[in-house]
N, C-alpha and C positions, 0 to 999 in steps of 0.2 A: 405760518408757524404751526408746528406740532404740538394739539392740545396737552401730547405726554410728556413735552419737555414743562410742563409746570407742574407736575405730579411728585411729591416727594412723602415719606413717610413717616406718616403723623401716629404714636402709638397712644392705641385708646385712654392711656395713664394722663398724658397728657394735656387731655381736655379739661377745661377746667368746668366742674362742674357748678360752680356755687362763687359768689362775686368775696371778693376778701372784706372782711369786718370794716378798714378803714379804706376807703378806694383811694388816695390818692397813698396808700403803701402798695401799690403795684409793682413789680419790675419796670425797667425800661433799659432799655440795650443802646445805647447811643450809637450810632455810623457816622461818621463825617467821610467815609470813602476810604480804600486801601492805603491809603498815604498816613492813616494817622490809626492808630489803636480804637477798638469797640472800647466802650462804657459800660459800666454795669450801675444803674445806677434805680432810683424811682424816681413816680412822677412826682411826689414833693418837689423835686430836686430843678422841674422845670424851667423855671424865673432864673437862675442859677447857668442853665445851659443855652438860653439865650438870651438875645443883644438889646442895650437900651435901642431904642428906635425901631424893633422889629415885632408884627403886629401878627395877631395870631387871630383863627376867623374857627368858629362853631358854627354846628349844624344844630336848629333851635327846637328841631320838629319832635312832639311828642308822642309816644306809643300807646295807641289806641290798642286797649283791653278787644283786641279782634279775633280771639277764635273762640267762635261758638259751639260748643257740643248741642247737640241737635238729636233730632228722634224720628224717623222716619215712619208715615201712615202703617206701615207694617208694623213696626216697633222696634226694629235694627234702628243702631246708631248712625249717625253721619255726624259731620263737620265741616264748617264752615270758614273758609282761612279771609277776612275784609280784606280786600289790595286798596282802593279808592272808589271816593262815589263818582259816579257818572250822569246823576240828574235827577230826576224826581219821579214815582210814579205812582199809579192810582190810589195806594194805599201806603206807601211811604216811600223813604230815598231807595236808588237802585245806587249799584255798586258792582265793578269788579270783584269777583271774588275765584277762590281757590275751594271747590268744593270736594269730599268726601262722601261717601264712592259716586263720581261721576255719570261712571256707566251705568247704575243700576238706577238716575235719575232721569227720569222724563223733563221735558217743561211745561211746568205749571204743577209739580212737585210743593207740596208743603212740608216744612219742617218745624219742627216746634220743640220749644224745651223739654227738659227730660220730666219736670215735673207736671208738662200740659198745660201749665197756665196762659193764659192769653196775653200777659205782656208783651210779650216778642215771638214772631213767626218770622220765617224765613221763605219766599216763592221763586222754585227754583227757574231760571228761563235759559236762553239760549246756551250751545254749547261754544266755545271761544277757542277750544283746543287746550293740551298742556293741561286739563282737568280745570280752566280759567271758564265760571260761568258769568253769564248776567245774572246778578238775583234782585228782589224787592226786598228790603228790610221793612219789615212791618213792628212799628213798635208802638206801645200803649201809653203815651207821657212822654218826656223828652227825650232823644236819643238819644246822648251819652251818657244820659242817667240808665238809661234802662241795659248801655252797655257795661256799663261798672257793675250791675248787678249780676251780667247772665255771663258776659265775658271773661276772657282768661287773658292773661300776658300771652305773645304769640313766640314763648321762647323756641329757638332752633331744635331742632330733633335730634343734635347730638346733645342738647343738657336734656338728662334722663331723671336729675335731681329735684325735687322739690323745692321751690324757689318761696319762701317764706314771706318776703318782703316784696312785693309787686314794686316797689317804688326804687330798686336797687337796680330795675330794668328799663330807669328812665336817668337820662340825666339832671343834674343841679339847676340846667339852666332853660330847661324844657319848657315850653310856649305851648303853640297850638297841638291839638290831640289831631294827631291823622296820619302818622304811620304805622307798617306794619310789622317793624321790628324798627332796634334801638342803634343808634349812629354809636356804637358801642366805643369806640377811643372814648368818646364827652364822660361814660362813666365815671372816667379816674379823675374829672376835677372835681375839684371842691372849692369854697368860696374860698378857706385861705390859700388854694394856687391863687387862684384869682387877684387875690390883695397882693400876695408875691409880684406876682409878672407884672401888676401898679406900680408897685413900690420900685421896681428894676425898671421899669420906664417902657413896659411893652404893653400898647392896648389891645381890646379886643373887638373885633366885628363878629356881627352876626348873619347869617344865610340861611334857607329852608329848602332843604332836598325831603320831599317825600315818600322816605324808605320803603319800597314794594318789592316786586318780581326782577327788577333789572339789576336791584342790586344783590339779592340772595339764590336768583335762578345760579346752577354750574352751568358750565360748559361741557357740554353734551358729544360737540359735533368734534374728526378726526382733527380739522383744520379752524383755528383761534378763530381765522377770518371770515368762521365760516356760523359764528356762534351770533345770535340776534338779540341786541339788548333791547329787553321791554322798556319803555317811556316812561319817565318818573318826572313828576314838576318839584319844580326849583323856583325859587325866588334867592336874588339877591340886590337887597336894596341899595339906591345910588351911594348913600353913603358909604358903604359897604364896597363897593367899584372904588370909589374915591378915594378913601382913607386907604387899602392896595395899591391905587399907580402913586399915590404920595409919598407912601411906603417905601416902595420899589427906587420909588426919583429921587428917592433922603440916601439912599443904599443899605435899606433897612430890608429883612427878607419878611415875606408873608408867610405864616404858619399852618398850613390845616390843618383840625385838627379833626381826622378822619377822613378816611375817603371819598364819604359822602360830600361832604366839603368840598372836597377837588374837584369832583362830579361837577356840584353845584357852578362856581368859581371858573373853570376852565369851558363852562358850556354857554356861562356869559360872556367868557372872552372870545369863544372861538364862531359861536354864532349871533354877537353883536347886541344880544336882547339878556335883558338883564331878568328878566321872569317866561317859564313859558313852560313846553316839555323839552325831556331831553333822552334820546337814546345815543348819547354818546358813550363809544368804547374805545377808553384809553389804551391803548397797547404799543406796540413797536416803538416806532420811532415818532409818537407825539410831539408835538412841541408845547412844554410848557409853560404857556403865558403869562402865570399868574402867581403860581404855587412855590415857592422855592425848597420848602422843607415840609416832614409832613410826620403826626406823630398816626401812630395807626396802630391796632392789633394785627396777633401772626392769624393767617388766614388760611382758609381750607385749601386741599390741595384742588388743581385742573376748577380755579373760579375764578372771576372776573376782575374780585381785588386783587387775586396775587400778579394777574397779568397786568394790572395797572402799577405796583410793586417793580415788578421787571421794571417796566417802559421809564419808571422815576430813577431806579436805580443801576438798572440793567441785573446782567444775570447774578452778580456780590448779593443777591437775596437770597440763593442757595448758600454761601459762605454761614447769613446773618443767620438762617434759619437752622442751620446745622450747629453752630455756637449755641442758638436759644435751647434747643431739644437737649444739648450736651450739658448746657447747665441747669437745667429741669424749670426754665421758664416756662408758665401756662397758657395754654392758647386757646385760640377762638374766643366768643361772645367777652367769656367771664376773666380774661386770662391777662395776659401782661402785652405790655405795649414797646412799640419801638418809633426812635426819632432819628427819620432817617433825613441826609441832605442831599437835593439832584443831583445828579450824575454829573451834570455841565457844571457843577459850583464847587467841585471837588478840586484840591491844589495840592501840588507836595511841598509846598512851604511850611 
């Protein structure tokens, strides 16, 4: 496939730069497929648009306060993007990371806060490619205290806004600290969806995809088949498997919500193991095991979500996304959401 056939044009107005006061007043576009009219509805409206017996799965992982501004022995700035640690070393954790400016960094580089204090250093080591180093995090007290302190939210480079509230860049039902950006659909619940989709008789599972490089890298190369997904771990716990084929064998459908989900969900279906890494790339003609509907934000053009978009819906994604741009629904991180259903579950009954 032609990386350009998933290129469509997104205008900068569009972005949404800043999350709405009440997140579950978001948009939400309904598809059930060509056979039946779009929705325009919100995500309030969730509990509502689906079924007693159909069970909806979250991605639980929390977003580590991970980019560092930094100060390099000359006194030029750098930066430091955390992807994941990778093991322990003489003077604290090592970690994957995405540094700023690469090339003008040797290893064994020292970076330090802008105000010089010895809390937190940063030593720069090998180069990984893609501007992805090894580094040491050297910190003075415990490390996620000292990253709350020196850390920022790792929002995307198209929000150019000031983001006020750090905590509008995590979800409601956020667990562990350890990714690098946020499973963004999870924004728009809130604990009364939650009570809703109870009270309508739909549970919910949990899963942990940890948000890195595989999921915000684009697609670079001319050919889809030709783009390399980085490895991001997943956990999903048995019950979690369970409470899915239960699901599925009642005739009840599974929900994700977000793509990282699907990620998570279809890499335990398809490689057997319910926790592990995964560079799986959803595209073409997938088969999907697990996932039947999926709620999700509009996604950047020529990236990895939208080709997994395609492969759930086929190409009715340009139809959906030309309807959203037309009715000034907002997109990316902060913007509004769509609940779409597979392509194989569509009927013109």
């Amino acid at each position: 496939m032609d990386s350009a056939a998933f290129d469509y044009d997104l205008p900068p107005g569009a972005i949404a730069q800043h999350p709405l006061e009440v997140r579950d007043s978001a948009r939400l576009l309904v598809d059930r497929g060509p056979f039946a009219a779009t929705e325009h509805r919100i995500v309030r409206d969730l509990a509502g648009l689906l079924e007693p017996g159909d069970l909806i799965v979250v991605n639980t992982t929390r977003v580590l306060p991970a980019r560092l501004p930094l100060r390099r022995a000359t006194g030029g700035s750098a930066e430091v993007l955390l992807l994941e640690p990778v093991g322990r070393g003489a003077s604290g954790s090592t970690w994957e990371a995405l540094v700023r400016p690469s090339r003008k960094l040797a290893p064994g580089s020292v970076l330090v806060t802008p105000d010089g204090g010895d809390e937190l250093s940063v030593v720069v080591g090998e180069d990984l490619g893609e501007g992805r180093r090894h580094i040491e995090l050297c910190t003075d007290g415990d490390e996620l205290d000292v990253l709350a302190r020196h850390g920022v939210m790792p929002l995307p480079p198209y929000i150019t806004e000031r983001l006020e509230d750090p905590s509008r860049y995590q979800t409601v039902f956020a667990q562990r600290p350890a990714s690098a950006a946020a499973p963004t659909a999870g924004l728009h619940l809130t604990d009364d969806v939650f009570a809703s989709l109870a009270a309508r008789g739909v549970e919910r599972a949990d899963v942990e995809l940890v948000v890195g490089l595989g999921t915000f890298r684009p697609i670079a190369t001319e050919r889809v088949e030709d783009h390399v997904m980085h490895s991001e771990t997943y956990n999903v716990p048995a019950a979690t498997m369970e409470a899915c084929l239960r699901t599925k064998e009642a005739g009840g459908r599974v929900v994700a919500i977000g793509t990282t989900a699907v990620r998570a969900l279809e890499s335990a279906a398809t490689t057997g193991s319910l926790a592990g890494r995964t560079d799986l790339f959803i595209s073409g003609d997938h088969q999907f095991r697990i996932v039947d509907r999926l709620l999700t934000n509009f996604h950047l053009p020529r990236s990895s979500l939208l080709v997994m978009i395609d492969s759930f819906v086929g190409p009715r994604w340009r139809e959906l996304y030309a309807e959203a741009l037309g009715e000034q629904y907002r997109f990316l991180s902060f913007g509004d959401a769509m609940l779409l259903t597979r392509h194989d579950l569509w009927t013109d009954r």
